[in-house]
C-alpha positions as CSV (number, residue, x, y, z in Angstrom):
1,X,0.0,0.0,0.0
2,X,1.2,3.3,-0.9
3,X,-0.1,7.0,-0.5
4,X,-1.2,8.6,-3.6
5,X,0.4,11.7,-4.8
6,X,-2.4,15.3,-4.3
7,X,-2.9,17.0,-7.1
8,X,-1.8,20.4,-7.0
9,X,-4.7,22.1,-6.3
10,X,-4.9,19.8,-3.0
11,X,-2.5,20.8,-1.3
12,X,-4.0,23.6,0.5
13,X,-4.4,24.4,3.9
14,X,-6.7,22.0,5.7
15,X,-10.4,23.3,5.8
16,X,-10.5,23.3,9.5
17,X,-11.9,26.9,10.6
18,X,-11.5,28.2,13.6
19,X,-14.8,26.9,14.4
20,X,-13.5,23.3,14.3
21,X,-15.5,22.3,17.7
22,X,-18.6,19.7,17.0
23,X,-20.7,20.1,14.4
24,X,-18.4,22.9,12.4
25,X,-15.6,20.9,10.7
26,X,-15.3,22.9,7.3
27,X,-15.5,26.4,6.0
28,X,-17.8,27.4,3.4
29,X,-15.1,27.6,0.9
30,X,-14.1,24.1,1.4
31,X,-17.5,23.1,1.3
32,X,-18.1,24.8,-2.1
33,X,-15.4,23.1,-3.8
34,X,-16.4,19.6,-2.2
35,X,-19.6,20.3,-4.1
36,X,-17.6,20.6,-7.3
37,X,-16.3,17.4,-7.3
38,X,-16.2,14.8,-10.1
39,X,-18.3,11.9,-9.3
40,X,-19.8,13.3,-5.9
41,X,-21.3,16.6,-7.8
42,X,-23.6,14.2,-9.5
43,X,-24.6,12.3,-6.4
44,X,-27.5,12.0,-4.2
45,X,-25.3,13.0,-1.6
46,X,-24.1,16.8,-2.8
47,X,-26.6,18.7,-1.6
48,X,-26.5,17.5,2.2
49,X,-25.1,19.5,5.1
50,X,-21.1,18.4,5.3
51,X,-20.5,19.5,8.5
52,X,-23.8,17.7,9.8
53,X,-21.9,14.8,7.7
54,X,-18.6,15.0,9.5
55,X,-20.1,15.5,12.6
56,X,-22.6,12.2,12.3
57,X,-19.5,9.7,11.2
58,X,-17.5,11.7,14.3
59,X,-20.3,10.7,17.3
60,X,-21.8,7.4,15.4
61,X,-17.8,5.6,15.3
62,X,-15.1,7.8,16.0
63,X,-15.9,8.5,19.8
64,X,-17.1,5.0,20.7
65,X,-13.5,4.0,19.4
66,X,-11.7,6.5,21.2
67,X,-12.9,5.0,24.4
68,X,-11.3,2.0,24.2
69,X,-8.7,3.1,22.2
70,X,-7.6,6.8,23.1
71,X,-4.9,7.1,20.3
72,X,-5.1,4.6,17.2
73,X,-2.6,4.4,14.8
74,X,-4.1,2.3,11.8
75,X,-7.8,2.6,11.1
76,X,-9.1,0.9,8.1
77,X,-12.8,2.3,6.2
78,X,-13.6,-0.7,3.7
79,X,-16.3,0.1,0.9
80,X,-15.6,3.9,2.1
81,X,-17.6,5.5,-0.9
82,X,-16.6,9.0,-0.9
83,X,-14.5,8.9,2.5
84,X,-17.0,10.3,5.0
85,X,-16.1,8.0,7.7
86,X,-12.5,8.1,6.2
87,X,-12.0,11.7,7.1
88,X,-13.9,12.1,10.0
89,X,-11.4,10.0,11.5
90,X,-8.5,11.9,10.0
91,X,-10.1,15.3,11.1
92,X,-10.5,14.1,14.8
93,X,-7.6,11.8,15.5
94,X,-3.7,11.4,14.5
95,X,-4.4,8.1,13.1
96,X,-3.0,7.2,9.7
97,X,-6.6,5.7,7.6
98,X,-6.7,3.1,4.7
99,X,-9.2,3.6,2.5
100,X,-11.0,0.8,0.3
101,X,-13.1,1.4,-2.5
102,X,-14.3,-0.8,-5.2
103,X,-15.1,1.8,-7.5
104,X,-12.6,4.0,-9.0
105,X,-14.5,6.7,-9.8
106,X,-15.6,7.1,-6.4
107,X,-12.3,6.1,-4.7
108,X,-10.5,9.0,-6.6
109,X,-13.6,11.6,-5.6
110,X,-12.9,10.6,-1.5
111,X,-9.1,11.2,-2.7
112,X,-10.1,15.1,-3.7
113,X,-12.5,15.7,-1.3
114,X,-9.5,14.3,1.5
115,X,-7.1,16.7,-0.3
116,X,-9.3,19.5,-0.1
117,X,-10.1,18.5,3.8
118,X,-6.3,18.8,4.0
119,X,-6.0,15.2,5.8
120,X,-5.2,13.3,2.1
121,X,-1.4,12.9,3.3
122,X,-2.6,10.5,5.8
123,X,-4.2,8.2,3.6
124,X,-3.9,5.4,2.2
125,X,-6.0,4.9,-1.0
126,X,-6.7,1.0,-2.4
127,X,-8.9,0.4,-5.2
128,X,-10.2,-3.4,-3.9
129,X,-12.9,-5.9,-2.9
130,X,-14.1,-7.0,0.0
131,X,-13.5,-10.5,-0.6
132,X,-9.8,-10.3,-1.1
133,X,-8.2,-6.8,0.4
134,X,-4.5,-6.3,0.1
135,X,-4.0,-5.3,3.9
136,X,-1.6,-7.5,5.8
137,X,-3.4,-9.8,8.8
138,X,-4.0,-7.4,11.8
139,X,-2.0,-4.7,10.0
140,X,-4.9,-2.1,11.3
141,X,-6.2,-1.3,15.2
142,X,-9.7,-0.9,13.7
143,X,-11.7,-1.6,10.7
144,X,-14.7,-0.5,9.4
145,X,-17.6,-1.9,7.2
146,X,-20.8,0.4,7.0
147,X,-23.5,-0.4,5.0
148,X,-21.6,-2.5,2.8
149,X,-22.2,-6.1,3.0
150,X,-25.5,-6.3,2.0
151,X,-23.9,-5.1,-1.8
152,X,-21.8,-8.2,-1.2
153,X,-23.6,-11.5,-1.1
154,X,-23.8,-13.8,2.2
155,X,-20.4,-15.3,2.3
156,X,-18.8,-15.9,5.2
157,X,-15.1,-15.5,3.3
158,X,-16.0,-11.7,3.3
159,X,-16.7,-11.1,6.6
160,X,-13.3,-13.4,7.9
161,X,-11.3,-10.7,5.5
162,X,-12.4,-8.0,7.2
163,X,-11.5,-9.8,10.8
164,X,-8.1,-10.8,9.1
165,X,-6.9,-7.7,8.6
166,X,-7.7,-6.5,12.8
167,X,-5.5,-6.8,15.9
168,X,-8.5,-5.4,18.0
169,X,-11.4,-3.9,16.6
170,X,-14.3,-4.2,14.2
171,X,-17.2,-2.8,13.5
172,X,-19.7,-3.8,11.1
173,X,-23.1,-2.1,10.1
174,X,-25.9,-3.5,7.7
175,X,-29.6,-4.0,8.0
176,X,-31.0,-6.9,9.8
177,X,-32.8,-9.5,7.8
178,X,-35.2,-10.4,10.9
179,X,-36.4,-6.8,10.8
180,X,-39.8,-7.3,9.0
181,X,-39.3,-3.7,7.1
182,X,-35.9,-2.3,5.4
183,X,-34.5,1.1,4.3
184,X,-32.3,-0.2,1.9
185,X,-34.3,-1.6,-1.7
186,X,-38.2,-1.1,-2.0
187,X,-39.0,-0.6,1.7
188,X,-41.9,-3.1,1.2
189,X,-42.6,-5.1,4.1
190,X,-41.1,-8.5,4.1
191,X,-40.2,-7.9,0.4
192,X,-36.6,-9.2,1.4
193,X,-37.5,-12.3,2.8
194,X,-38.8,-13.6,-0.9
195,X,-36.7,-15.2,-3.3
196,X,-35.3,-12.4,-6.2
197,X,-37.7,-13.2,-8.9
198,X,-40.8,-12.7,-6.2
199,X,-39.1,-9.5,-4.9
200,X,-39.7,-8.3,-8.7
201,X,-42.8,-9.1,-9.3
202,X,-43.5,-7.6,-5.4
203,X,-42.1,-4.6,-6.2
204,X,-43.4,-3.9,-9.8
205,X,-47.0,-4.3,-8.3
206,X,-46.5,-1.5,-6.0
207,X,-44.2,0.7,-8.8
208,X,-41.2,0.2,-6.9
209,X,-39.4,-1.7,-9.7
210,X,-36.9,0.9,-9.7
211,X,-36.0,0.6,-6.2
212,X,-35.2,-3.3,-6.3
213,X,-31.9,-3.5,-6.2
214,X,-31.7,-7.3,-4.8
215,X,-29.4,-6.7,-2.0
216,X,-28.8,-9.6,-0.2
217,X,-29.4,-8.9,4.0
218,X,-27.4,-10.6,6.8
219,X,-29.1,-12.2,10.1
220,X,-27.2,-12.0,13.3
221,X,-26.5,-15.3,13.4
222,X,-24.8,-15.9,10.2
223,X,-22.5,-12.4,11.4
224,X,-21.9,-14.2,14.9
225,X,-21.2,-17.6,13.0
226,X,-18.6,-16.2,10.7
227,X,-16.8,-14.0,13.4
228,X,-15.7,-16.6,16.0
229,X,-12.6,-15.0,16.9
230,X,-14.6,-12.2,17.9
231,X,-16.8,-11.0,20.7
232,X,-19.3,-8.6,20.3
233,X,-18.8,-5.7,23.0
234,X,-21.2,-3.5,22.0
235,X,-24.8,-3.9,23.4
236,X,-26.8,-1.3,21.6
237,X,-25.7,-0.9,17.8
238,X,-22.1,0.0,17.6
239,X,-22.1,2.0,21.1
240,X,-21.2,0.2,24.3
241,X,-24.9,1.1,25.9
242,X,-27.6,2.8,25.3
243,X,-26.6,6.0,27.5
244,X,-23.8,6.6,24.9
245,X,-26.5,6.2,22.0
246,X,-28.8,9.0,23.6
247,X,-25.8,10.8,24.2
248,X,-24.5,11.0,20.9
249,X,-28.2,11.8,19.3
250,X,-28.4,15.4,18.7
251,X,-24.9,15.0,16.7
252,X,-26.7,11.9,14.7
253,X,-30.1,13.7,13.7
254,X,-33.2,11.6,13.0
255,X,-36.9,11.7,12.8
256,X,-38.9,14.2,15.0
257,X,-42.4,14.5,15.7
258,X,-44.4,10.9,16.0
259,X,-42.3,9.3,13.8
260,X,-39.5,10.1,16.2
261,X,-41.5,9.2,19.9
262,X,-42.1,5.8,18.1
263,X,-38.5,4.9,16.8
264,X,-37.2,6.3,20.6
265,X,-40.0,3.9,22.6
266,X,-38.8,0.8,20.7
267,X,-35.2,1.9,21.0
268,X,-35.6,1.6,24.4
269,X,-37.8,-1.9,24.4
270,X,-34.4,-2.9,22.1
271,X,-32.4,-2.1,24.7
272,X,-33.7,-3.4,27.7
273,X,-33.2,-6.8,25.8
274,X,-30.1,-6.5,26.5
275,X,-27.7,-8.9,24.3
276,X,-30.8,-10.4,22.2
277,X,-31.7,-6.8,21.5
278,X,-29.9,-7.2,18.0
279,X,-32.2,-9.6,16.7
280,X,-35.3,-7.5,16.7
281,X,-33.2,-4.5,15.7
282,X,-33.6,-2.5,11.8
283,X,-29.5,-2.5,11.6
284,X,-26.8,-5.5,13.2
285,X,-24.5,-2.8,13.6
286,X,-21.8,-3.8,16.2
287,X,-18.5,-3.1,17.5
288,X,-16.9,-6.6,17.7
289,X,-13.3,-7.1,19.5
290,X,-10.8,-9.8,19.2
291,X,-10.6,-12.7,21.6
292,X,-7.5,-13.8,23.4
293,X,-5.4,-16.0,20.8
């Protein structure tokens, strides 16, 4: 792995402002040319609030680490689209970040938007799979899979290559298949429990053909099966309990109104379930740490 070269007009000053406390991470200019972008300029994605971004990825993964591990060096982001997670981590801590993406395009917009962050120098940038990464076993402190492996297929193999390249941590994020109703695809209830060609004909009959995408969801189980060398440490979502959730929530955003009461009250029945709160979650996401060789 090597560190890719900035372009010249890259090399800036990072886009810290002096506002660089929570929730304030870039100046307007910096936002501006992030908009500009090849690739991302196009996306569904151009028009959100960065700094609201930044500030999500920051409370959602980059705290929780730095709890149990104050000062990481290595940090991995694998199927890091454009680098948000990437970056946040660069912006916060000192640790040196690998980047995997499977699409060029998109690996070399996360490169520019880096550079123009200022952070780029401390990245790492591989154009790769999930199911075979060039990234040395335990090479990293912590990796990081979000919303990625349901784009992949249910193969154990993937999941092992993320916990190969780990000495400690990982943390993996994906919509649960037990969940009767899923963001990702048509958002038709149990549509993701029928075979592909029923999800089709599903879909089409409520004019959501163009939103069947046929990702492929993971249970639990099959995530606990695969990752034996692991415990899981976290016992709501990625966060170690659900005090840090709550606490972390006005950085996160979400629903307000009734929509909002509703998703906090079964939060809350989730987490009083303590460990068997994941099955009956919308999202698997967990931290996961290695066990004792």
């Amino acid at each position: 792995m090597s560190n890719s070269t900035l372009l010249a007009d890259e090399t800036d000053e990072p886009a810290l402002t002096e506002a660089s406390a929570p929730g304030r991470w870039l100046s307007d200019d910096a936002i501006a040319r992030i908009r500009c972008v090849d690739h991302f300029r196009n996306s569904e994605y151009a028009g959100l609030d960065l700094n609201a971004v930044i500030d999500s990825y920051v409370h959602n993964f980059v705290e929780p680490l730095l709890r149990v591990q104050p000062e990481p060096a290595v940090v991995a982001d694998i199927g890091a689209g454009y680098g948000w997670l990437a970056c946040a981590f660069a912006l916060r801590t000192k640790a040196r970040v690998v980047v995997v993406e499977y699409g060029e395009a998109r690996l070399e917009a996360a490169r520019r938007i880096a550079g123009i962050l200022g952070v780029a120098e401390r990245m790492e940038w591989i154009n790769a799979s999930i199911a075979s990464l060039p990234i040395p076993d335990r090479s990293v402190d912590a990796a990081y899979c979000i919303e990625v492996i349901e784009h992949t297929g249910i193969d154990p193999a993937y999941l092992r290559e993320l916990a190969r390249i780990t000495r400690d941590v990982l943390v993996i994020t994906s919509p649960n298949k037990l969940f009767p109703v899923i963001g990702h695809d048509t958002e038709l209830p149990f549509c993701h429990w029928l075979p592909l060609s029923a999800r089709d004909v599903y879909a089409r009959l409520f004019r959501r053909a163009h939103m069947q995408d046929n990702n492929l969801f993971w249970t639990p189980g099959r995530v606990f099966a695969a990752l034996h060398d692991f415990r899981r440490t976290s016992s709501f979502l990625q966060f170690e309990d659900y005090a840090h959730y709550r606490t972390a929530q006005p950085h996160i955003g979400g629903r307000g109104g009734l929509l909002g009461l509703c998703k906090r009250i079964y939060f809350k029945a989730v987490a009083a379930l303590g460990p068997y709160g994941i099955y009956v979650s919308p999202n698997i996401a967990s931290t996961y740490r290695r066990s004792g060789d």
